[in-house]
C-alpha positions, 0 to 999 in steps of 0.5 A: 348464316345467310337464310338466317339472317333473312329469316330474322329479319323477315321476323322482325320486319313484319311485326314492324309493318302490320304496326306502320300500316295500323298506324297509318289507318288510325292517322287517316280516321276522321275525327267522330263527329259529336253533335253539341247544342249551339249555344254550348259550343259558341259559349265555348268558343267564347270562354277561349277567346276570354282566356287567350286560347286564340287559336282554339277559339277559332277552330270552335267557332268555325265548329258553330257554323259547320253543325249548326250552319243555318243558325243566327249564331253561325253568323255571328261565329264567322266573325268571331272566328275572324276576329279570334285570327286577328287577336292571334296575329294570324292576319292572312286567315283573319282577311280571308275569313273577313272577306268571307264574311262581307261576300256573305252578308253584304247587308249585316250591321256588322259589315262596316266592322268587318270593313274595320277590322280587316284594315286593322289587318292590314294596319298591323303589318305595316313595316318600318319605310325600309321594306316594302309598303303594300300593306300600307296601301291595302290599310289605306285602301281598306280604311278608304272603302269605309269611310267613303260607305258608311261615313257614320259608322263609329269606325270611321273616325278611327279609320279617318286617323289611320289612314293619315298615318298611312298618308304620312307612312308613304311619303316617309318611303319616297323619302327614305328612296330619296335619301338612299340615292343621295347617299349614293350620289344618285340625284337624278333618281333621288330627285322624282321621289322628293318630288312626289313628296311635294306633290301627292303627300302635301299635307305630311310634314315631310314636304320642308325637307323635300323641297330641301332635299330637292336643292341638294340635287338641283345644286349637284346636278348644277341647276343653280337657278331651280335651286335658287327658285325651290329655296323661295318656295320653301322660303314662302311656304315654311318660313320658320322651317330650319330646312329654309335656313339650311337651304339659304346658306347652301345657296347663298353661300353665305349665313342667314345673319338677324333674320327675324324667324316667324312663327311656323304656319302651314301654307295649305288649308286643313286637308286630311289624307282622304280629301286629297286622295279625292282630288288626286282620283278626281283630277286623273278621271278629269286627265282621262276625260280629256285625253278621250276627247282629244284634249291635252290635259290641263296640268296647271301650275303646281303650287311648289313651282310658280314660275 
């Protein structure tokens, strides 16, 4: 019974194996290679891309470029391909295929959109200020490069709007760490994220409530004095503010009984994120210059703290 049963299943065995092995030879066959005309296989490609087969499209583009790699449509069909990824929301094949792209061709018309869309990559996986915000840093960077290159290019009024809502996006982080401490009655760690805030986003309408923010940790940690003087601050800054009005009664102790509110104003001229990323680069290159010279760096009065 024993040799019989080995017997059938050597018999059923074998057939199933010459299958397997057939099988795999098949799988490992290289696709036949069929040369098509250029201009069939960009139309193609482009035909998907109208039709949403977003994926397709690029695997036919990048097929433009693998027959006919010395061809004007080849250029072209690198970007497209990019281009394809990003309508597909495949945003790290998108860069990766951008970046191709720019190293390539650095002096191609289509560079500053290059630049463009791949900031766009980015821009599209920014979270909410919950998580983390490196893609809110790599838009930034990206929509930076090309406003500083190519300072005409239609992108760049775009790119200039995107880039203050990055601006505002990373304030919007310090300040939920900030309230997360608070909430926690951590002041001391909550209190360098509000004063961040204050001093590299201050173009971003969540300064009022940082400074706010501040006196609540000032008066926790029983700093009287610098709350007192932050509500001045804020007092003189943005005297319409309802985060003045809370402050003064915090601190105070008392309520803020017929006070004529003013009009709101903003304290700073017009600045909009890529100028004060210009001032803040500049004024570390000048902190660097004068520590290589020996020089104690001139930190100035911050315009949040007077006294």
């Amino acid at each position: 019974m024993i040799y019989n049963f080995k017997r059938s299943f050597c018999a059923t065995a074998a057939p199933l194996l010459v299958a397997i092995a057939l099988s795999a030879c098949s799988s490992t066959e290289e696709i036949e290679y069929v040369e098509t005309p250029v201009e069939q296989l960009y139309n193609d490609a482009h035909n998907a891309l109208l039709n949403g087969e977003y994926e397709a499209s690029a695997q036919k583009f990048d097929e433009v470029e693998r027959q006919h790699p010395y061809s004007i449509w080849a250029t072209k069909s690198q970007l497209m391909a990019a281009y394809a990824h990003y309508e597909n929301e495949t945003y790290d094949e998108a860069v990766i295929a951008l970046d191709r792209f720019i190293q390539l061709h650095p002096s191609n018309k289509d560079v500053p959109y290059a630049t463009y869309l791949k900031g766009l990559s980015y821009y599209e996986q920014i979270s909410d200020v919950g998580r983390d915000q490196l893609m809110t840093s790599l838009a930034q960077k990206n929509f930076r490069e090309l406003i500083k290159r190519y300072p005409t290019s239609k992108y760049s009024k775009d790119a200039r709007l995107k880039l203050d809502l990055t601006f505002d996006h990373l304030a919007g982080k310090e300040m939920e760490i900030g309230r997360y401490y608070i909430s926690r009655n951590q002041c001391i760690a909550a209190l360098p994220r509000f004063k961040t805030v204050v001093q590299k986003f201050d173009t971003t309408t969540h300064v009022p409530e940082a400074l706010h923010r501040m006196i609540e940790c000032y008066l926790q940690l029983g700093l009287e004095e610098e709350a007192k003087r932050t509500t001045a601050v804020l007092g003189h800054n943005f005297p319409g503010s309802e985060w003045y009005i809370d402050s003064y009664q915090i601190v105070e102790r008392k309520r803020l009984k017929d006070v004529e509110k003013p009009s709101w104003y903003w304290p700073f001229e017009k600045k909009d994120a890529l100028q004060v990323l210009e001032e803040q680069d500049g004024q570390k290159a000048d902190d660097l210059r004068a520590i290589e010279e020996g020089i104690e760096p001139d930190q100035g009065s911050p315009w949040w703290k007077p006294w």
